[in-house]
Each structure stands twice: as C-alpha cells, then as structure tokens.
C-alpha positions as CSV (number, residue, x, y, z in Angstrom):
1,X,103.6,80.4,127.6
2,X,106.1,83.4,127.3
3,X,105.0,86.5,125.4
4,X,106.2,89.6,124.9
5,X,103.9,92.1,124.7
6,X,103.6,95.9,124.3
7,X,101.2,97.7,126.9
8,X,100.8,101.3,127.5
9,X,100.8,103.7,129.6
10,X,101.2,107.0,130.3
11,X,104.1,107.0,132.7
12,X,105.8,104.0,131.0
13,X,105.7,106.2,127.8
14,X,107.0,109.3,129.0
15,X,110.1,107.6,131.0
16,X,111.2,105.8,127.8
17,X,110.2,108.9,125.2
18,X,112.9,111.0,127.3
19,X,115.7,108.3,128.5
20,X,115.5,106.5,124.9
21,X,117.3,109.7,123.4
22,X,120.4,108.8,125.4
23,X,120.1,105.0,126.0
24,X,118.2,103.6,122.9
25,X,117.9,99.7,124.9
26,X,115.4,101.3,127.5
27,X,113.1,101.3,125.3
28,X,113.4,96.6,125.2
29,X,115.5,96.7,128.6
30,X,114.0,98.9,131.5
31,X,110.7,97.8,134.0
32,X,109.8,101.1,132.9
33,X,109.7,100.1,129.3
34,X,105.9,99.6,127.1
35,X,107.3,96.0,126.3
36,X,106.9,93.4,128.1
37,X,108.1,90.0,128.8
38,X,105.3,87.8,130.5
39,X,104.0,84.6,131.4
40,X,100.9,84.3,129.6
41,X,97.9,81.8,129.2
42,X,97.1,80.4,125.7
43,X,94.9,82.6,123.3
44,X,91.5,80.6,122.7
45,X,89.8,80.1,119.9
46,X,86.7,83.2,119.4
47,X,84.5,81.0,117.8
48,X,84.8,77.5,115.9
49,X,85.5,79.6,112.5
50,X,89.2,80.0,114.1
51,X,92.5,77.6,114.8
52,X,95.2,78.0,117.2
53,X,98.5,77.9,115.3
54,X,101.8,77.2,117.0
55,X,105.0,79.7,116.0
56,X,107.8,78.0,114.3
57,X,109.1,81.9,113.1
58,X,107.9,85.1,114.2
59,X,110.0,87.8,112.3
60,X,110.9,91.0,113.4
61,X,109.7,93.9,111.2
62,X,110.6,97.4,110.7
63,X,107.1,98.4,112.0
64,X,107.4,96.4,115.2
65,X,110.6,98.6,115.8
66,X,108.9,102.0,115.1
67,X,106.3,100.6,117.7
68,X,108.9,99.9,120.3
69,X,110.5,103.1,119.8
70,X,107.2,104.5,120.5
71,X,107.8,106.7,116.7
72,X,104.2,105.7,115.6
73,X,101.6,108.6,114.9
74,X,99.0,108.8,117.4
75,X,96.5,108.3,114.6
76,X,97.1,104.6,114.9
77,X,96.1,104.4,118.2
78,X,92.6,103.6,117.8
79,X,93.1,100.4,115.7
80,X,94.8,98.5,118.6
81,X,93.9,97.1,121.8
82,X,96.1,96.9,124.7
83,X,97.9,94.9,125.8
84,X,98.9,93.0,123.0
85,X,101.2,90.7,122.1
86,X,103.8,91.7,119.4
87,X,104.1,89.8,115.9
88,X,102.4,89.5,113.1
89,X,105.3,87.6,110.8
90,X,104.1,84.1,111.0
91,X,105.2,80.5,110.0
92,X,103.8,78.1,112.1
93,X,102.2,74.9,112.5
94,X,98.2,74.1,113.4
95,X,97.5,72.9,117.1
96,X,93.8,73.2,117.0
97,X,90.6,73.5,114.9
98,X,87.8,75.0,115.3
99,X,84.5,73.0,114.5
100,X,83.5,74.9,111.3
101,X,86.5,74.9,109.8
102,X,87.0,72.6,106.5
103,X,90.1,72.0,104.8
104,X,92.7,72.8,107.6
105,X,94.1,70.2,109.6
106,X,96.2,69.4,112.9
107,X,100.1,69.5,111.7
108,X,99.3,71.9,108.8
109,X,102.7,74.0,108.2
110,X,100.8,77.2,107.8
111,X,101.9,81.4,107.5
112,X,99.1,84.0,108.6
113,X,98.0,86.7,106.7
114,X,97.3,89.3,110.0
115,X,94.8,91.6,108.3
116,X,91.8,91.5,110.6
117,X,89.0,92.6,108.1
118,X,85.9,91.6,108.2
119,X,85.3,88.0,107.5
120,X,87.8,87.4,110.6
121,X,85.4,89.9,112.9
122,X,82.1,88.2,112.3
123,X,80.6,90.8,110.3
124,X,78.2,89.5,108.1
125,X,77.5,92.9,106.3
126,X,81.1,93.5,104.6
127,X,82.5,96.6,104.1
128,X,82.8,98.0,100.5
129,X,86.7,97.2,100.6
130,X,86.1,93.9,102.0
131,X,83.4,93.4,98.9
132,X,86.0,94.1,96.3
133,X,88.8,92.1,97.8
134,X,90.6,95.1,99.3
135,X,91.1,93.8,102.8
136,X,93.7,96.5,104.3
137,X,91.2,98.7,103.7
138,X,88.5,97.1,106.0
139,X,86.3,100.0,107.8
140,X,85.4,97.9,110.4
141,X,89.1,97.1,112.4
142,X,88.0,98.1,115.4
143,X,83.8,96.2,115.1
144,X,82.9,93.0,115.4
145,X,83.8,89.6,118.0
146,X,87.5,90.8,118.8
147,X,88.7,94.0,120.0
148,X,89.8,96.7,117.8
149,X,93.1,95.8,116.1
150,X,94.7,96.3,112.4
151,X,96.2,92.9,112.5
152,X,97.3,89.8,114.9
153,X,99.8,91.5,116.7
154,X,98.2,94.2,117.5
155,X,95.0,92.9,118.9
156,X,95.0,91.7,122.4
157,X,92.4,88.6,121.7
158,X,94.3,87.3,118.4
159,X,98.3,86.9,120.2
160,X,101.6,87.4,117.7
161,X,104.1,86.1,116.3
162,X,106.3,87.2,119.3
163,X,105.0,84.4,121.6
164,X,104.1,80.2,121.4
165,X,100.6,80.6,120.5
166,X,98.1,82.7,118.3
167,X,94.6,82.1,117.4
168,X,93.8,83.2,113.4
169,X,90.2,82.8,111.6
170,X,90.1,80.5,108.5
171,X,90.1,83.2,106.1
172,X,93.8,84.3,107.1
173,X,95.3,81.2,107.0
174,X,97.5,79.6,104.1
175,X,98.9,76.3,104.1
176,X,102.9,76.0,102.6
177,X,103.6,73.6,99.8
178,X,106.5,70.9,100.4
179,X,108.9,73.5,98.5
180,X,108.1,76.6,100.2
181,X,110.5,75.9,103.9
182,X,109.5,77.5,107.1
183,X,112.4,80.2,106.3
184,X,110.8,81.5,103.0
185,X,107.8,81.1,104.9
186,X,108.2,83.5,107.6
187,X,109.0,85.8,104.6
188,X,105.8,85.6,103.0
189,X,104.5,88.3,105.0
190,X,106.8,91.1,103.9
191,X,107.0,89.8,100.2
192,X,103.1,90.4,100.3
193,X,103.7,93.6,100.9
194,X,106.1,94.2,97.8
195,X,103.8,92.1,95.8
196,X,100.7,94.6,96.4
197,X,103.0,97.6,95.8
198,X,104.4,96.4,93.0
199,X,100.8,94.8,90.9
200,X,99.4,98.1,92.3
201,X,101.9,100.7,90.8
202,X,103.4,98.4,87.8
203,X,106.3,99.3,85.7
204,X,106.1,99.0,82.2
205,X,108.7,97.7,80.2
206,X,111.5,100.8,79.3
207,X,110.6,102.5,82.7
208,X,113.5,103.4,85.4
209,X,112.4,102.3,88.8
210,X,114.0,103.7,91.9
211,X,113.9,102.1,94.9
212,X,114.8,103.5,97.9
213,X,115.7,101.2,100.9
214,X,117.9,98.1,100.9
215,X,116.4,96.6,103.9
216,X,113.6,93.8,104.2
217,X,111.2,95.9,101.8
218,X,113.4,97.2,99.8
219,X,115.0,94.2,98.7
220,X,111.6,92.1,98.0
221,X,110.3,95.3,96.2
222,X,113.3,94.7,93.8
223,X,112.4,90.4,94.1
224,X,109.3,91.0,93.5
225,X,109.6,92.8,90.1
226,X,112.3,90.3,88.7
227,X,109.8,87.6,90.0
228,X,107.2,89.1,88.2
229,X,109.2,88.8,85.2
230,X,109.3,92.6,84.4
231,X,112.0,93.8,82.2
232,X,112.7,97.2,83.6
233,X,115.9,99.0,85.0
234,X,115.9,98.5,88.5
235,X,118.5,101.3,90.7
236,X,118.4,100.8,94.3
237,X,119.7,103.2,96.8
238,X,120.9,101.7,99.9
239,X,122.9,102.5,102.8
240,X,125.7,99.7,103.9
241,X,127.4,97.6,101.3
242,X,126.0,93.9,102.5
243,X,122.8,95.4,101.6
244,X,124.1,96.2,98.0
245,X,125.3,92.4,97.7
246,X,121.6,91.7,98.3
247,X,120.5,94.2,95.9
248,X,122.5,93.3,93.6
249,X,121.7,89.5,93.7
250,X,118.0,90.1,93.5
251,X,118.1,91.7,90.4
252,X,118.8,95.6,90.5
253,X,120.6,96.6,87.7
254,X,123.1,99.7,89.5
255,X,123.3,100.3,93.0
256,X,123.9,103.6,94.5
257,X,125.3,103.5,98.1
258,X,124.0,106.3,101.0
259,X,127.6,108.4,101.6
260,X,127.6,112.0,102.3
261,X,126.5,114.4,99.2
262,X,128.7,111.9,96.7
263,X,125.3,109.9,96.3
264,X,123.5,112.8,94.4
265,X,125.9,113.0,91.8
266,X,126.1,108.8,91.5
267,X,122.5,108.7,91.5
268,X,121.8,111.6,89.0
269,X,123.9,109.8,86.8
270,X,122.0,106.5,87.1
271,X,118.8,108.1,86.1
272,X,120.0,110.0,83.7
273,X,119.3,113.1,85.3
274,X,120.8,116.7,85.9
275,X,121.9,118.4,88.8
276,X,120.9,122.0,89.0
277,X,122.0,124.4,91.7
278,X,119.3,126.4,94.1
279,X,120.0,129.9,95.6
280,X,120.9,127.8,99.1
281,X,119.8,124.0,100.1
282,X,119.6,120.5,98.9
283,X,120.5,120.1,94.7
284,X,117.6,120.1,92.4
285,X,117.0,117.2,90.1
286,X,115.8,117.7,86.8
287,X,114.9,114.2,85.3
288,X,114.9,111.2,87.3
289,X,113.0,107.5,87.5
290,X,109.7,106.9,86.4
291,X,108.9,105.2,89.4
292,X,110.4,105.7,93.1
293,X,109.3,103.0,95.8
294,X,110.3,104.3,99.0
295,X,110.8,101.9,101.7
296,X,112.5,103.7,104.7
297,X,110.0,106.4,106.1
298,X,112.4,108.7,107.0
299,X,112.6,112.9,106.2
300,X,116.0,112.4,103.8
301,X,114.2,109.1,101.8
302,X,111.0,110.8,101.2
303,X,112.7,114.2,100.3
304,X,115.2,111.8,98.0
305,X,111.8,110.0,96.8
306,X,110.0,113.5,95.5
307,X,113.0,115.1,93.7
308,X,114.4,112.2,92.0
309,X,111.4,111.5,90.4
310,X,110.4,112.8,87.2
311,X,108.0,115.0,85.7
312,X,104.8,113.0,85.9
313,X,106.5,110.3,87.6
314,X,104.9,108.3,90.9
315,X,105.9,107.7,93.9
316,X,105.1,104.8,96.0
317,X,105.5,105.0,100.4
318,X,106.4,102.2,101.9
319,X,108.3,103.2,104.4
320,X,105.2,103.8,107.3
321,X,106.3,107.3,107.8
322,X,104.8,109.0,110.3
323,X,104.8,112.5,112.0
324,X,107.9,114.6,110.5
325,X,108.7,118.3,109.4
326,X,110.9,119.4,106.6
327,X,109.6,117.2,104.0
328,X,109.8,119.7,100.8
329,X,106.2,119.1,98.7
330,X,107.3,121.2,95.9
331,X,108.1,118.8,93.2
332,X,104.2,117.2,93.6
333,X,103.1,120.3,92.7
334,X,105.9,121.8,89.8
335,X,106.6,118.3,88.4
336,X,102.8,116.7,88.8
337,X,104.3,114.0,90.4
338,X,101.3,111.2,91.7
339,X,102.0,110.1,95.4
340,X,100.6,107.0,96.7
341,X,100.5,105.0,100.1
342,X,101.1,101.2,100.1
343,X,99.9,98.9,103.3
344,X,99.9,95.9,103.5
345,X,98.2,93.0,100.9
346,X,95.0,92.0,99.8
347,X,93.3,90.4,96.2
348,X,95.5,91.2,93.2
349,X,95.1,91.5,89.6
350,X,97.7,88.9,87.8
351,X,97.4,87.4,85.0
352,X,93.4,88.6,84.2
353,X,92.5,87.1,87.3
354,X,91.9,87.7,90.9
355,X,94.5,86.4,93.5
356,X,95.0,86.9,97.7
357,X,98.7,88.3,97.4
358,X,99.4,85.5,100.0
359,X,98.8,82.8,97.5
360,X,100.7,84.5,94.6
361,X,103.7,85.5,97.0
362,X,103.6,81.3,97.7
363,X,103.1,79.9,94.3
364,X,105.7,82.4,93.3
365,X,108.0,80.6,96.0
366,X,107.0,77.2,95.0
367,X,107.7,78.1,91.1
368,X,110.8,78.8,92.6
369,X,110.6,82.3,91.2
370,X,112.5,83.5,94.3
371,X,114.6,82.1,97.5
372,X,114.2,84.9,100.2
373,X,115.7,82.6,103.0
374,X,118.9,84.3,102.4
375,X,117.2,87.6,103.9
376,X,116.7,85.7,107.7
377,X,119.9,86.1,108.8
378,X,119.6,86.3,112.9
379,X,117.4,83.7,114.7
380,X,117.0,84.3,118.8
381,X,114.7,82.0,121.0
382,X,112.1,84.5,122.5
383,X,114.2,84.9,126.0
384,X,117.0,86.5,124.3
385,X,114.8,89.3,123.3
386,X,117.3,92.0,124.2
387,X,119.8,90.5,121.6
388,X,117.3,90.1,119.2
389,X,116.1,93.7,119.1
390,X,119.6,94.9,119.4
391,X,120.4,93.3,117.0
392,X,117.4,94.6,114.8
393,X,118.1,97.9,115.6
394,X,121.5,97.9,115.0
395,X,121.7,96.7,110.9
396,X,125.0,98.1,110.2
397,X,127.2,96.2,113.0
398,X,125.8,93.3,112.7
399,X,125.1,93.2,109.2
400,X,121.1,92.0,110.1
401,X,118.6,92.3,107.1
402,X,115.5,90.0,109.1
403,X,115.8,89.0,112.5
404,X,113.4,86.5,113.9
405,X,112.5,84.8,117.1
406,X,112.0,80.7,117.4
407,X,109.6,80.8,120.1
C-alpha cells in the first residue's frame, strides 16, 4: 500500500528549514524533503485487543501542516516514533478483528479516536489521567506494546489516516450511526476537539465569547456551542470572507474580518469595548469578551486573544502554538486574566453524566444538531499529494476550509 510518511533526519531537516523560506512546496515536493511517499506493507495487528480499519477519509489538519513545515517545538519530539505515517483524521471501514475483541465487526463504518493512552498500550496499571477519564493527558505515551507516540499518526506501529491501512485498539474505535455519513465522519475528529474546549471552559448564558480563527477549529468551536444549545453572543474574527459565510452559518452572531488596523476598531465595538492609546505600539483594550478561544497559534491571534479579553476573563489556546517571541503577557498579570491549553478529547461532563467526547460529537451528529460536511471542501486520492497540501496550505486562493485524501 502507498503511504506517506514523515521521517527525520538531520540533513533532510536543515535542507528544507532553509529552502522552505523561499520555496514553501520543498517542504511536500523535494527528495530532500521529511515526507515521504512510499510503498509500504500493511500495519498488523499488536495483539488480538486491536482491528485493522481501512481509510475511506483521512483529513488534513492544521497540525499535520505545522509538522510538515517542520514549525513544531522540539518538546514534542519525544512523543513520536519515526518513521511514521501521517494522519490521524479517520473514517474508515473494519478489515480485520482481533480475537478479543467483542462488539466490532468486519464492514463496520467506523472513525478513530488517535489518543494512544493507556488502555491502547497494554498497561494494566493506568495512569491517574487515564483513571479519571482524562486520556490526552496519559503519562505513559511513550510506555507500553507500541512505540512512543501521542496518537495514530504519529506512531510508527499504529499507521495514519494518510495511507490504505491503520491498526487501532478497541478502546479507540467508534462505530457511525446510519445518519452520521462518512463526510461528517471524518469530521468527528476535530469537532472533538471543540467539544472538549468548549464543556471544559463553558459559557454561561449573557457572556461574550470571542473566537479567534475561522478555519476548521474555529468554526466547530462556534458549532459546537450552538450545538450545545448555549445562548451566548458568539463574535468571530476571521481572515477571508468565505470563512465569515461559514461563520456566520454556524451561528456567530457578528463577524469581524482580519484587514489592516480597521479590525481593532470593528472588533472593540463588538465587544463593547474601548480603545485607549499607549505611548508607542499596538492599541490597548479596555473591556472585551468574557471568553476568547484562540484557534490559530500564531504571535498576532494570541496577542489579539490576551488584550481583547476582559478583566477576569479566560482564555482558551487552541491554536498548538509553539516556539514564538513578542507575545506581550501583560494583560495576565494587570487584568487577571486565566489562560488555559486545550488538546485534544477525552470523557466529558454533559448532562450530569460522563461521556467519551467521541460519542457526544456522534450523537450530536445523529440528533442532527449539526452538518459539518459543508466544512470538506477538497478531496485528493493519496497520489495527488502535492495538490492536496497546496492546496491546504494555500486557504485563501482556493477558498479550502478541510482538505482530505480518499486513499
């Protein structure tokens, strides 16, 4: 089967770090490159606790471009194994089961959640975040009977979404209703992670939410709230105007677009805020939303973030920043603002009982809640994988919100 995979090494990382700053492609289209397009054997099966699931979808997410364009922090290095195959997206359909497993079949339409916690290692002794239901959090991702990996597609036992074939223990796998279609179902993945943001930071009823972002997570950060049936103002700052449209249609309530210094002044006014004027640099806001999800990871969304949230307001990264200077922390401190990371999904809180976000981001689909096939608006079969991440990379031409490969 073909795979495409990301493999490092030391002179494959330097050529593309300094030719990607004048030919961003290199980085997808050079020998030289970390990706890789290979011929590869199927993944088997670890134990008979696992199935092999065959990719109908494997979507293309913002993270797998920050990995491509080698921006990740050296911090995440150790939670990976190379060389591993890309993707971790997944709507796909059973093509073998393990002995041990009861209640999945051959033919199952099935999405993956990728955390790769404990259960899915073999440990027997869970961690304390495993215990409570907390699998992101798992302390052993790089222990147990498969190589040290955050997810599937990052783990080079498991396979991705960016190839035929994965292998995925029991625990992770979730079977799709008759009204949940594979096109909602490759968005499962990413409307977990709004779903965990949003039941872990919840807005109350006359709060101003701000969210910052109008690509995949952005937009299901707004879906997920309106799904969630929670009555508050919604203001979304986004960058191009098809992303408003989208914005717009999944509930927020005023949308601010990204252009020059005029967005300060729009936005101010959204929130209710004022603009006061420093000695030299950026505008100060006083006021502002009560709660800011920030879903880009760049320096100008998290600076945006911190000073357009209020005094005691919190604000929610989602936007897997990394490494950067000239983030300004003075509004944590002067307006005891409460930061907090988001990653990923786990057990929820909803309705006074426990729930795996996967399940609630399914029933919610089923319930017909929310319709996020709208958001897949690219498909590419895996040997066009030069369009398909040019095409990811490059939003505003082509007008892309998720891109995703048919394998």
């Amino acid at each position: 089967m073909k795979a495409l995979q990301f493999d490092y090494k030391m002179r494959r990382y330097i050529f593309s770090k300094i030719m990607g700053r004048f030919i961003p492609s290199v980085y997808w289209d050079s020998r030289l490159s970390c990706l890789r397009f290979y011929d590869q054997t199927e993944p088997k099966l670890p134990d008979d606790h696992w199935v092999k699931v065959k990719v109908k979808y494997g979507g293309i997410c913002g993270s797998d471009l920050n990995l491509i364009f080698l921006n990740d922090s050296p911090a995440t290095s150790p939670y990976v194994s190379f060389p591993f195959t890309i993707g971790h997206e997944i709507v796909g359909e059973i093509a073998e089961v393990g002995s041990h497993v009861i209640g999945l079949h051959k033919g199952d339409r099935v999405v993956i959640d990728p955390i790769l916690s404990c259960e899915a290692r073999g440990i027997d002794q869970h961690c304390p975040a495993c215990r409570e239901g907390n699998f992101s959090l798992c302390a052993h991702k790089t222990e147990g009977n498969v190589s040290p990996g955050l997810l599937i597609g990052a783990c080079r036992d498991t396979g991705g979404g960016w190839s035929q074939y994965l292998v995925a223990h029991k625990s992770q796998v979730f079977t799709l209703p008759e009204e949940v279609n594979d096109l909602n179902g490759v968005m499962v993945e990413p409307f977990s992670c709004a779903l965990h943001s949003v039941l872990r930071n919840p807005p109350s009823k006359n709060d101003t939410v701000l969210v910052i972002g109008g690509g995949v997570i952005g937009i299901c950060v707004i879906a997920a709230i309106r799904a969630l049936d929670i009555p508050c103002k919604i203001v979304a700052l986004v960058k191009h105007p098809f992303q408003a449209e989208l914005a717009s249609y999944y509930g927020a309530d005023q949308i601010i677009l990204l252009r020059n210094q005029m967005y300060v002044e729009d936005l101010t006014k959204s929130l209710k805020g004022q603009i006061l004027k420093p000695l030299f640099g950026p505008e100060v806001i006083q006021g502002g939303a009560d709660i800011v999800f920030e879903c880009v990871g760049k320096k100008q969304s998290i600076n945006d973030a911190l000073r357009f949230t209020k005094n005691g307001g919190k604000v929610i990264l989602l936007g897997l920043a990394g490494i950067m200077d000239g983030i300004d922390w003075t509004t944590v401190w002067l307006n005891e603002l409460a930061v907090k990371g988001s990653f990923a999904y786990s057990t929820e809180m909803f309705q006074g009982k426990r729930v795996r976000t996967f399940d609630l981001a399914i029933d919610l689909m089923r319930l017909r809640k929310v319709d996020l096939s709208p958001l897949v608006t690219h498909r590419f079969p895996l040997e066009d994988y030069r369009n398909a991440l040019g095409t990811a990379s490059n939003k505003k031409n082509r007008e892309a919100i998720k891109v995703v490969f048919e394998p």
